[in-house]
Structure formats: C-alpha cells, structure tokens
N, C-alpha and C positions, 0 to 999 in steps of 0.2 A: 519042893516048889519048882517049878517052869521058869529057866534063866529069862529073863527079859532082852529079849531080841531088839534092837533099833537100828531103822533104816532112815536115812535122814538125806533132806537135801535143800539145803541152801538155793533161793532162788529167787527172780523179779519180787516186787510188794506186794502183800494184799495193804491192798489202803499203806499208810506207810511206813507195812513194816514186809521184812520177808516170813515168807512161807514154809515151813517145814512137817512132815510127817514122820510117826514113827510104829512103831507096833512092839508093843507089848502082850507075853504071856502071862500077867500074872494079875487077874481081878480084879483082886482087895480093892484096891486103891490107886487113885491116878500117880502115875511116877515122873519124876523129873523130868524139861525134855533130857534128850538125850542129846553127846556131841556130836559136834559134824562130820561127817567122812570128810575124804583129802578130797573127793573127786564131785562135783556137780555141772547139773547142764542146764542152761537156760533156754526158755520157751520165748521167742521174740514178742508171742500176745499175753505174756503176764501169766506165764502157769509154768508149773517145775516139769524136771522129769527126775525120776527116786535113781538113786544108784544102788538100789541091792542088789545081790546074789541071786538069779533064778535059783526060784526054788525053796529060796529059806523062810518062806513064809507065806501068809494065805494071799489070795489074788491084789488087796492092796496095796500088798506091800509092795512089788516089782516091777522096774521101769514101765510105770504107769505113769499119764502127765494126768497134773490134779491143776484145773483152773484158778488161777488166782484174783488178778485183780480184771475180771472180762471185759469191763464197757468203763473204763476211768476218763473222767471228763478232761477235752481239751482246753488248754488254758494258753490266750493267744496273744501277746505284748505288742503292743501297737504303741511308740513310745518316740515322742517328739525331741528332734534333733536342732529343731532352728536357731539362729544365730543367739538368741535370749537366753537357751539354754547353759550358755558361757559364764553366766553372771552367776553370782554366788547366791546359795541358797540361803546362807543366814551368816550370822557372825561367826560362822566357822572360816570362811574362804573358801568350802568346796564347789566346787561346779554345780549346776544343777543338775546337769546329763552324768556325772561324776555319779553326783548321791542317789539319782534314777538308778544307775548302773548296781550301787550297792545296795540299794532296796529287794530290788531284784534279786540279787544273789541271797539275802536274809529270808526273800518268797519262799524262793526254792530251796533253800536249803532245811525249810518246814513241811512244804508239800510237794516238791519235786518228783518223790518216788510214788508220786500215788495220783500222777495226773501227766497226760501228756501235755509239752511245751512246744511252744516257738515263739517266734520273734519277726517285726518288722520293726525299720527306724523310716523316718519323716522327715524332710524331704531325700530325695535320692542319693543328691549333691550339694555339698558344704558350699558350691559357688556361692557370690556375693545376690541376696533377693530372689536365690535360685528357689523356684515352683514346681518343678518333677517329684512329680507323686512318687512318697515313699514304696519301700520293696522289701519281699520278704528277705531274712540273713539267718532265719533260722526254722529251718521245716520241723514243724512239730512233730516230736517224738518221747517216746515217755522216758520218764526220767531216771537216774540210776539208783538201781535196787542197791538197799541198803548195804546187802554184803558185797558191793562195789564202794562202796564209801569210806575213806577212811574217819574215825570219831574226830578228828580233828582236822579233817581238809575236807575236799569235796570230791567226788567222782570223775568221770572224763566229762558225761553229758551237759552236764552244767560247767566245767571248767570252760568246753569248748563254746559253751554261749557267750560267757563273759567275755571270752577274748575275743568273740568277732564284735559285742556291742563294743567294745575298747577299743578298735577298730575304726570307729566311726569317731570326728568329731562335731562339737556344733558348728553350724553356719545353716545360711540360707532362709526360707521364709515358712509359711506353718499351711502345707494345701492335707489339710486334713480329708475333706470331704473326696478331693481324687484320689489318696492314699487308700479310704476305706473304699470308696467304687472300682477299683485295682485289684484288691485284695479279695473282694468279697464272692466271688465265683471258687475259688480255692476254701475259706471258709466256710461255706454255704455245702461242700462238697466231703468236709469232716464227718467220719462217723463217730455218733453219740454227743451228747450234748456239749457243746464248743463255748466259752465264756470268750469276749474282749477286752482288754487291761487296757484303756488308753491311757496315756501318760503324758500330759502338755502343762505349760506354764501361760498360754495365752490362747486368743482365739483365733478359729481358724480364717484364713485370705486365700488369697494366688487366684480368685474369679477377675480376671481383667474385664470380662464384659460387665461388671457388674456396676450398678452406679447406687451412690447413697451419699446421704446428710453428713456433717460434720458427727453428729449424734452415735452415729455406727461406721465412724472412720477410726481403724484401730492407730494411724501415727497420731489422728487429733486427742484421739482419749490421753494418750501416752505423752503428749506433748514434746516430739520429735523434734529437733533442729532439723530444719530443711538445707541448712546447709551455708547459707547466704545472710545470717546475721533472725531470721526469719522461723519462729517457733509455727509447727503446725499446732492448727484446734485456735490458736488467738489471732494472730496476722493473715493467715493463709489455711485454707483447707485443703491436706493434701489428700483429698480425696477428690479435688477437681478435676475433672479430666478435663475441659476447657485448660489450663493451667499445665498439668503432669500429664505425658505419656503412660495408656497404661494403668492410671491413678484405681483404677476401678479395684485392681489386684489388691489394692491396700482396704478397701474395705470388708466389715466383719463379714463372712461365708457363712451365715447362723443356715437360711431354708436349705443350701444344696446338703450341708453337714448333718443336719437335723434329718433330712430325708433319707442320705446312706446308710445310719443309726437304726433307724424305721428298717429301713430294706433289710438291715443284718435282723433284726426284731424279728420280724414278719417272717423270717427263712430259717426262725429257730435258734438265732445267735444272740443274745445278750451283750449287751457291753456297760464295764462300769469305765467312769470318767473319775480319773483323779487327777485336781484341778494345784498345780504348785503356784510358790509364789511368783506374783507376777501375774496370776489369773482372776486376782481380786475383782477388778471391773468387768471381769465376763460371767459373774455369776449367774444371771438370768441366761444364756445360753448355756452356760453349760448345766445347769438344771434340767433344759429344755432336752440338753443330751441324756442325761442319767433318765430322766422318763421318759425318754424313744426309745432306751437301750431296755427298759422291763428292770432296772434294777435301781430305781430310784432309793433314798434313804427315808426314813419319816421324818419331819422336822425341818432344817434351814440350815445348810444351804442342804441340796437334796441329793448332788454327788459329795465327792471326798475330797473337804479342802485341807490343803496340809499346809503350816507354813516355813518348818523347819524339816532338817532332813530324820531326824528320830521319828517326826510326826507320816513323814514317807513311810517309815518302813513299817510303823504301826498300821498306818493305809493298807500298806500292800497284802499285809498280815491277815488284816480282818478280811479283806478284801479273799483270800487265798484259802483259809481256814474256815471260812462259811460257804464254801462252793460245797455242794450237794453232793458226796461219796457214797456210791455205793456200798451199801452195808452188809452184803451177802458174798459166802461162797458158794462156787459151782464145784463141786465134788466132780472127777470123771465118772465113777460107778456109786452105787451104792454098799455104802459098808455093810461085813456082813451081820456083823450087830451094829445098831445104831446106839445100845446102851452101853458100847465100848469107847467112845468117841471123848474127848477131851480137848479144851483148847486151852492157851495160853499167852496173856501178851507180854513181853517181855520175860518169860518163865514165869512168870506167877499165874496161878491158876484162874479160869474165870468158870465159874460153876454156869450149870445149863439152867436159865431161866429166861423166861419170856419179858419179863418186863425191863432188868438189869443187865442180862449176857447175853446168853447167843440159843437159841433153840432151831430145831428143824423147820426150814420155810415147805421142804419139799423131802423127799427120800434120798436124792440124790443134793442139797443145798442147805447151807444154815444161812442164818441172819443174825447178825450181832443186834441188839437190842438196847433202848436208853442209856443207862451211862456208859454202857462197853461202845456202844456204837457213838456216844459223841467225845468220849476218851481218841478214840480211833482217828477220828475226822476233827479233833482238836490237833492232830499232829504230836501228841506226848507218846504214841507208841512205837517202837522202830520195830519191831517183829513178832507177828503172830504165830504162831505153831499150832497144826492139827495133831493131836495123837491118836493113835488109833489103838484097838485093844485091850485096855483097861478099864474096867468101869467108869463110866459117867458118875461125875459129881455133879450132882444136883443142889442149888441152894433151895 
C-alpha cells in the first residue's frame, strides 16, 4: 500500500472555521485529517497558501492558494454612546455601554471569523448635550481566523476592538441620523453585502432646527427636571423654543433618521435596530427603523427589544448567526479526481450529499448543503478541512 502523504495548512476561515488540505495515496477510504506542519501562510482575502515540498505530489498538493471564505458579509456596529448610556441596564449595576461592549465581544466571539467587522460610537464627544456626529474607531476587517485564536481567549482583531470601544465613555446627546448621513458614503462603498448593528437605548435628537408638540419632545416623554424646581412634559415643555435656546435639538429626529435608514436600504445596506432599556417609549420609531432597514421581525415590537443585558447578547446572537454566509467553496484548480475529495468539520467526516453535506456547485467549487451548511452558519463549527486524494464518501 502507498504511504499516505499530508500537506496541510493552517489558515483564515471558511465560514467559521479554518481551512485545510491534504492529499492522500491510498483509496479505500477517507483517512483522518492529518496534523499541521510548523509552518503556514495566510492569504489577506480569506484563502491558504499549502506548505509542501515541490514535487511530493500531484499539482494540488503545492504552494497552491485554495480560496476560502471569498465574499463574507460585512457586519458594521453603529452603537450609541449618550449620556443615558451610563445608567444601569438592570439589577445587575452594569453600564449599559458596559454590557453593549460585552455583547459585542459574545457577537464576535461566535461569528467574528467568518465575517468582516467594524465599528462606529455616537456621538463624537462625551461633552455635556454634545451633538457631533458619531465616527468611525474601527475600519472593517475580517476577523481572526481560528488558528489565531486561543480556546480560551480571543485573537488580536477583536481584542483591539474592545479596547478602543473601552475607550470611549458615555456622555453627550443621541444625533443618530447625522452619525448614519456621515458614515454612509464609506458603507455604501463596502464590497459584498454590508449588514448595520445599531445599538441605542433611546431615540434619536440634536435637529435644532426642528420644532414639535410636547407629544414628540424626548425631555417631556422622560419627564426631565429642568432644573428650577420645574418638571418638563407637566410645567413646561422643553421643547419650546420661544422658552429654551436651541429647544428644537431635544425633540424626537424620527423623519431625518428614518430617511438615512431608507438611504442605507436603497444602496444595498440593511440595518437592524436593537432597542435597550430606556427605548420603551420609542417603539413606534424604532419599528419605523427596523422596516426602513429591510430587516423588520414578524410580530411586535418589530426590532429587538431587550431589557436585561443576557437578553443583549441573545440579540446580538440572533442578530449575528442569521446573517446570510456564504455556503460555498472556491477551489483554485480543479481536482484531478473529483471522486477523491473529502471534507470535514471539526475531523469528523461529512459524506458528499446534496441535500445534507456538501456536493459540487461547479468543477472548480462545492457548496455545503442543509444541515452541514446551517451547522456552519450556526457558528458550532471552528474548522473545516478539504482533503484530497482518497475516495469520496458518499452518504
């Protein structure tokens, strides 16, 4: 019998796990994957390059790059900073921007490796009523491949997100709609399908020009002390501008907000809204957002209300693990048998079928299929492996 040769390399994800190849001499039957060499090299667009030996085997086998994860969607944090954010999210004591922060980090640490990220926070500056449109603090970039990951920590990519949202504390006011009118040429300019994660506890303001009723004045809703013995919404409406300098900025920004929502829509960007506590009285706007954004829910309310911070990161989850992956790999060549090909996720074998595994889309591509493919896109698998060489098992 023909020793079993393995060339293997460690590299970016497909979906999120990594990638590896091997080649095998020996028919019969699909064989273990095999271990890693010491040495591999990563492909900055999500595909390996092999470390074998020129020479030790068919054209496969040798520093060939094999496409791994080609068009993985961008996933964009737009995640509110304002002064409210300070207050505790539930009977626990944590921040809200706190348990924002570690929701985030539970996202990524499920889909990170099989989707590009970034990040904006809202507003700019922690000043006191400060209005400057939030800014990006983290240019989207896909996340780190699994064998950068330790099983028990996390990578650099996502470590250095955390620390710059950690970075930031709450203050200032919620100018949502110029946040997204800011951002949205950068957005709009992403290649492949871009998702937005917005993240607020109330609704959006900072239009000074704007005038309205006690009815859609966010201090009258909240019943604000004005400061002088004088509750807003009972005494005083402080959304008078005859009255307040300005006053106008305190009322709710629903059509400008609702329209840059629409504009991300219309140019191909989705956004979900999840609504924390404190966004109770804005639910008809923020519905209004979730069905501008194309990613309404069925039912009531129609974004994601949470009101504790486990219920965040449940949010975030669903939110993160139902975004649309890619179910296909891109092969560089075609193998020279295609009934030698094997794959596996986690080691364990997934036989070639169409309706449950993985079959050929193309000569050169597979497609993972029903349960292998929402296995995948569930986030339970951390690494797939192509082998090459040994007979196809077929269920």
């Amino acid at each position: 019998m023909a020793l079993c040769r393995a060339i293997r390399a460690r590299a970016l994800a497909l979906l999120l796990g990594g990638f590896s190849v091997s080649a095998c001499g020996r028919p019969e039957h699909a064989p273990p994957p095999a271990p890693p060499p010491a040495a591999t090299s990563e492909i900055p667009d999500g595909g390996v390059v092999l470390s074998g030996t020129p020479g030790d085997g068919p054209p496969t086998c040798g520093g060939q790059k094999i496409a791994a994860v080609t068009h993985p969607p961008n996933l964009y944090l737009v995640v509110d900073r304002s002064g409210s954010m300070g207050e505790s999210i539930d009977e626990s004591g944590v921040q809200k921007y706190a348990a924002a922060r570690a929701a985030i980090g539970t996202l990524l640490d499920a889909v990170g490796s099989r989707v590009r990220y970034g990040a904006a926070v809202f507003p700019a500056t922690d000043l006191d009523q400060s209005c400057s449109a939030g800014r990006q603090i983290f240019p989207p970039s896909l996340g780190d491949a699994p064998s950068n990951t330790p099983l028990s920590g996390r990578g650099p990519i996502l470590s250095d997100l955390l620390a710059r949202l950690a970075g930031f504390k709450p203050g200032g006011a919620t100018p949502t709609a110029a946040t997204l009118h800011a951002l949205a040429p950068g957005l709009s300019k992403l290649a492949d399908t871009t998702y937005v994660l917005l993240v607020t506890d109330g609704a959006p303001n900072c239009d000074s020009n704007a005038r309205c009723t006690s009815a859609a004045c966010i201090p009258d809703i909240e019943g604000a002390p004005v400061g002088d013995g004088r509750i807003c919404g009972q005494q005083v409406s402080c959304c008078n501008a005859s009255l307040f300098a300005g006053a106008g900025a305190n009322c709710i920004d629903a059509d400008a907000t609702e329209a840059e929502v629409l504009a991300l829509a219309q140019a191909g960007v989705q956004t979900f809204v999840v609504g924390m506590p404190g966004s109770e009285a804005y639910t008809s706007l923020l519905d209004r957002l979730a069905l501008a954004g194309g990613t309404a829910r069925s039912g009531t309310p129609r974004y994601f209300a949470v009101s504790d911070a486990a219920a965040l990161s449940d949010a975030l989850l669903q939110i993160g693990t139902g975004i649309p992956i890619p179910c296909d790999v891109t092969l560089a060549s075609v193998p020279d048998n295609p009934d030698l090909v094997n794959l596996y996720f986690d080691g364990e074998l997934i036989p070639r079928d169409a309706a449950d595994g993985w079959d050929y889309s193309s000569e050169s591509a597979l497609s993972l299929a029903g349960t292998a493919c929402s296995t995948v896109r569930s986030g339970a698998v951390r690494e797939v492996e192509i082998v090459y060489g040994c007979q196809t098992i077929v269920r």
